[in-house]
C-alpha positions as CSV (number, residue, x, y, z in Angstrom):
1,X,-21.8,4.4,23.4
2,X,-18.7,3.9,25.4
3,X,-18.1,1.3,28.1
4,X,-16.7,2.6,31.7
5,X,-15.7,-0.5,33.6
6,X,-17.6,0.2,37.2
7,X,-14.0,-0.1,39.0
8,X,-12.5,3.4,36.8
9,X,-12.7,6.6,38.0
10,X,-13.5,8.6,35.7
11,X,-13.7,12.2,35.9
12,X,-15.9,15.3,33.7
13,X,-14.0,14.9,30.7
14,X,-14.7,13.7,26.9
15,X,-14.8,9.9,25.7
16,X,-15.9,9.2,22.0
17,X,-18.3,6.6,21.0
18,X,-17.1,2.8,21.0
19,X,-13.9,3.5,23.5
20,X,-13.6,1.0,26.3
21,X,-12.5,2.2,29.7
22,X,-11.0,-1.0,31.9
23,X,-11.0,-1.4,35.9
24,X,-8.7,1.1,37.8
25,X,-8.1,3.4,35.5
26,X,-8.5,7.3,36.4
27,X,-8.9,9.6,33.7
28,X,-9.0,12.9,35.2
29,X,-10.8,16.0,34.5
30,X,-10.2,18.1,30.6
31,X,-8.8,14.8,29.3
32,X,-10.3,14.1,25.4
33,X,-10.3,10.5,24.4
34,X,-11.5,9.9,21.0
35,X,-14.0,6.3,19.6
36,X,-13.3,3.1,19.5
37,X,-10.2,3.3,21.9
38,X,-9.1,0.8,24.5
39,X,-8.1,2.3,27.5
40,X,-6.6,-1.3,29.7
41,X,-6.6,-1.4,33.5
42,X,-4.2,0.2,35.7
43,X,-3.7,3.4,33.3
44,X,-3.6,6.9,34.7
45,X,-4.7,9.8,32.0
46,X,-4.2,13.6,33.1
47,X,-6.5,16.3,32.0
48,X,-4.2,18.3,29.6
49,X,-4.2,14.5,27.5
50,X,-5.4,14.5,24.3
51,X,-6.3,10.6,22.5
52,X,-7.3,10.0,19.1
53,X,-9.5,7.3,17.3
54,X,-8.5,3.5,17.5
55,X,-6.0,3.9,20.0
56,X,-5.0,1.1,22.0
57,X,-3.3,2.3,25.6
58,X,-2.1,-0.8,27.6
59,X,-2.0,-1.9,30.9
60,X,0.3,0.5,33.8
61,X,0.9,3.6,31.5
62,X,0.6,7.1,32.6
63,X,-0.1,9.9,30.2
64,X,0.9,13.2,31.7
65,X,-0.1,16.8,31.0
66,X,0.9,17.9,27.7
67,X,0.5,14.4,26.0
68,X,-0.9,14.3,22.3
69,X,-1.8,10.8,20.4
70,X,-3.1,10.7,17.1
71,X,-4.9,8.0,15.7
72,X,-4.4,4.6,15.3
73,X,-1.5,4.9,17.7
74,X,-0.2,1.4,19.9
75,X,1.3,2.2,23.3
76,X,2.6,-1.1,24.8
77,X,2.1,-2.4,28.7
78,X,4.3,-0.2,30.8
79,X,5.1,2.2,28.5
80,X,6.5,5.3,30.5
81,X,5.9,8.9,29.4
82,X,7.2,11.9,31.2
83,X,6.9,16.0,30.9
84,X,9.5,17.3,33.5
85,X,13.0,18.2,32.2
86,X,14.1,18.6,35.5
87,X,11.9,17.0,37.9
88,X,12.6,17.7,41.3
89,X,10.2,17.0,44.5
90,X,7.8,19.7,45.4
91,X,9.0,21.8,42.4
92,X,7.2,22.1,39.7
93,X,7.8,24.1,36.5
94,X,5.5,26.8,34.7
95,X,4.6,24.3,32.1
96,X,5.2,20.8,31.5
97,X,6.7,19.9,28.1
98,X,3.9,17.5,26.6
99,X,5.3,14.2,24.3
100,X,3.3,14.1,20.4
101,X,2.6,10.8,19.0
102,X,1.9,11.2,15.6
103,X,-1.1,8.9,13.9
104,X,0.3,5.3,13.5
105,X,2.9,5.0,15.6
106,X,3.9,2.1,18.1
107,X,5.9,1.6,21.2
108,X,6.6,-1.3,22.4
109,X,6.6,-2.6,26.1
110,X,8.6,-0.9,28.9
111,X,10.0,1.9,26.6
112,X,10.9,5.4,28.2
113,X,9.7,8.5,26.2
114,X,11.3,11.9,27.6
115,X,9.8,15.5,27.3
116,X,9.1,17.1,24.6
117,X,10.0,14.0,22.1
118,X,8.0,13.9,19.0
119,X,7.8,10.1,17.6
120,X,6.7,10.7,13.6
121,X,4.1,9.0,11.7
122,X,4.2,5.2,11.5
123,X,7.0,5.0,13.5
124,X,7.6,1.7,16.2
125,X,9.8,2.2,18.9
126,X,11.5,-1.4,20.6
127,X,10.5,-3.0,23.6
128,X,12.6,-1.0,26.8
129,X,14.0,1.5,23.9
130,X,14.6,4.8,25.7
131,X,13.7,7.9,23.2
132,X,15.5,10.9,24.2
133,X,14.9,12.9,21.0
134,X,12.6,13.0,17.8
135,X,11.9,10.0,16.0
136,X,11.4,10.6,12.4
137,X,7.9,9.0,10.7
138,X,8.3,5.6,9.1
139,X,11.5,4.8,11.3
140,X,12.2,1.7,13.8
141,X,14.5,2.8,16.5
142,X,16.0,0.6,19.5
143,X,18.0,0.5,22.6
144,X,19.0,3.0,25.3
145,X,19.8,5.8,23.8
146,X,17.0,4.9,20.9
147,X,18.8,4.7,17.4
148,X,17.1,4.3,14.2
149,X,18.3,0.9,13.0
150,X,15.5,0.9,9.8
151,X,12.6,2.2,8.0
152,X,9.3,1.0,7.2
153,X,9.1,0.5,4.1
């Protein structure tokens, strides 16, 4: 069974068994959100989002059309996402380009993730890092532009 805080709104959509749903979140309608996940307060989820297992989403991120998480995936407080390559008001394109995080992988506070970025398997990403393209599996990347300074051994 999963636990919907009374405060979340939470729309027609699928949440596994064991996932926790905080106070003012709003999940919206299509979104799939797999068990034992912890969704914190003040998170927004679209309904073109997909969420594995054990994934822990924390408090004032967004997950946009298009998103993919795997499992066992961190996403630090703040952590923003986008899926507009050319965002302009009242404009919006055919399709958004969605954002893949492979199973594993963590971000860390206040990092920017751009469209279409795939971060690999087991990869952590540095607090306020801004990822503008792939980020291979295993690898540690920081700053603004994200660079890989390691891997994971």
């Amino acid at each position: 069974m999963s636990f919907i805080h009374q405060l979340a709104d939470v729309a027609k959509c699928q949440i596994d068994v064991g996932t926790k749903v905080w106070q003012f979140v709003v999940i919206l309608k299509g979104a799939v959100i797999g068990k034992d996940c912890n969704i914190c307060a003040h998170c927004l989820i679209e309904g073109d989002v997909t969420i594995g297992d054990n994934v822990t989403v924390k408090s004032g991120v967004q997950l946009w059309d298009g998103t993919r998480i795997g499992n066992n995936v961190f996403i630090g407080p703040n952590v923003t996402f986008t899926n507009d390559v050319f965002p302009r008001s009242k404009e919006y394109p055919e399709s958004f380009t969605g954002i893949t995080i492979k199973n594993f992988a963590s971000i860390g506070a206040n990092a920017t993730i751009l469209p279409g970025v795939t971060i690999g398997e087991s990869a952590m990403i540095g607090a306020g890092s801004v990822v503008t393209k792939d980020v291979p599996a295993k690898a540690v990347v920081v700053g603004n532009p994200a660079k890989i300074i390691r891997f994971i051994e």
